[in-house]
C-alpha positions in Angstrom: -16.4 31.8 2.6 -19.0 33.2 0.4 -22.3 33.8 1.4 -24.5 31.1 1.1 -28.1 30.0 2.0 -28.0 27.3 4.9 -28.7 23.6 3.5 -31.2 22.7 6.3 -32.6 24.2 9.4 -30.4 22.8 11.6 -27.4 24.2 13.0 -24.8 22.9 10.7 -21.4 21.0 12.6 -18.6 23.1 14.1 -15.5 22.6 12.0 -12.3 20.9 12.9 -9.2 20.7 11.7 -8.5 17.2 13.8 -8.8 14.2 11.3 -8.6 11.9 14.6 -12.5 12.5 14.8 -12.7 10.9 11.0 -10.4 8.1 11.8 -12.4 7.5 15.2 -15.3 7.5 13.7 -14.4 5.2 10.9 -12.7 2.6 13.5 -16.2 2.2 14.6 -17.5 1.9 11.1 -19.4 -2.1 10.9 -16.0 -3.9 9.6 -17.4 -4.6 6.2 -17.7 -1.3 5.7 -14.0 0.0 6.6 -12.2 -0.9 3.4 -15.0 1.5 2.0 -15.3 4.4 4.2 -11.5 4.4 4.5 -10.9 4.3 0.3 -13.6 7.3 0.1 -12.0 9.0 3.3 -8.7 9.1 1.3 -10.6 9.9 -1.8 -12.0 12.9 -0.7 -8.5 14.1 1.4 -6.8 13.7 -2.3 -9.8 16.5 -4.1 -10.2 18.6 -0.8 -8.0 22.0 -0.1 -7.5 22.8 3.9 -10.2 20.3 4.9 -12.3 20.9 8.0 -14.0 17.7 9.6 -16.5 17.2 11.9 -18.5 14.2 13.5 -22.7 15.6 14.3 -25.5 13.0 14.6 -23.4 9.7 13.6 -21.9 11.5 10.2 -18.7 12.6 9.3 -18.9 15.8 7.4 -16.2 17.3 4.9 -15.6 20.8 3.9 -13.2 23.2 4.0 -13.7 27.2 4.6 -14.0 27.8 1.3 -16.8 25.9 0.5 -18.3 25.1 4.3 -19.6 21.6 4.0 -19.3 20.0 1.0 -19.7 16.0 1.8 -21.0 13.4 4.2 -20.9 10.2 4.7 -22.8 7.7 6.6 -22.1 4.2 7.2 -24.7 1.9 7.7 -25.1 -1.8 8.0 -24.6 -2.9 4.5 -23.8 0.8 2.6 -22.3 3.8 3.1 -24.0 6.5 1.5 -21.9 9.0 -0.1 -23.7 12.6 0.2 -22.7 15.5 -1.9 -24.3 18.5 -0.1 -24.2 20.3 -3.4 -25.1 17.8 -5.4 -28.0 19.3 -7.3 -25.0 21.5 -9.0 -22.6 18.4 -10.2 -22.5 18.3 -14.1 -24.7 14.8 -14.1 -25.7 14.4 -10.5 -26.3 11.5 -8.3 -30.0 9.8 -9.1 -30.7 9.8 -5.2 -31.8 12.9 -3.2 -33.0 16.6 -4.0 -30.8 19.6 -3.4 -28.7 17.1 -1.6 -27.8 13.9 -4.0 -26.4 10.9 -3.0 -24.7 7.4 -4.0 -25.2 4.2 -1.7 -21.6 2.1 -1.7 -22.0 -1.2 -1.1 -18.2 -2.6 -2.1 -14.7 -1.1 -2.7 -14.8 -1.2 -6.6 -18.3 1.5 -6.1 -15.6 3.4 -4.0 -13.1 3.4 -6.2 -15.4 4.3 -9.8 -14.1 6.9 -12.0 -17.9 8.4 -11.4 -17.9 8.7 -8.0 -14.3 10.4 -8.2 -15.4 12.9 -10.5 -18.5 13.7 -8.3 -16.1 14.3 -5.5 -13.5 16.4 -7.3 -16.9 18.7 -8.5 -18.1 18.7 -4.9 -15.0 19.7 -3.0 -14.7 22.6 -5.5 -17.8 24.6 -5.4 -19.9 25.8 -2.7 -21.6 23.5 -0.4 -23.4 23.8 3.4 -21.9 27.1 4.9 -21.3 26.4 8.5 
């Protein structure tokens, strides 16, 4: 992995190659919110190369060892918030964040946008949170 300055102070999560801690983790998603965490969960399997996973303070992280983390999600009572941990670097970013940027999803068809897609082929290609 290339070097890379560390997104946040804290001690990024250890990466796994087990996508049981994804599924887990969305089994306990609020059942709204399943049909969306599970279309973005495939979304992201589809754009990422040798994905590593990992499950650190309630969020399911995405990255691979090329680019460390690139994306997290976090599902919440009535949204799950897409995160692109490059996201200042996506040709027109997500609105929502700083050097992180993020979308809130709040029903399948958000999921499924030709937008949020795009975002999430970018992010799984370029440097992200190096772990």
């Amino acid at each position: 992995m290339k070097n890379q300055k560390p997104l946040s102070s804290k001690n990024p999560p250890k990466p796994n190659e087990d996508h049981q801690l994804i599924e887990e983790w969305i089994a306990n998603a609020k059942p709204a919110l399943n049909p969306i965490v599970s279309e973005l969960d495939r979304l992201i399997l589809q754009e990422l190369k040798n994905p590593r996973f990992a499950i650190k303070w309630g969020k399911a992280y995405y990255g691979s060892e090329d680019v460390g983390w690139c994306i997290e999600l976090v599902a919440y009572d009535v949204s799950v918030n897409i995160v692109f941990l490059n996201g200042s670097q996506l040709n027109k970013p997500p609105e929502l964040g700083d050097e992180t940027r993020y979308v809130k999803i709040r029903d399948i068809e958000e999921a499924k946008s030709p937008q949020v897609t795009e975002w999430v082929k970018q992010s799984c290609q370029m440097p992200g949170w190096a772990w």
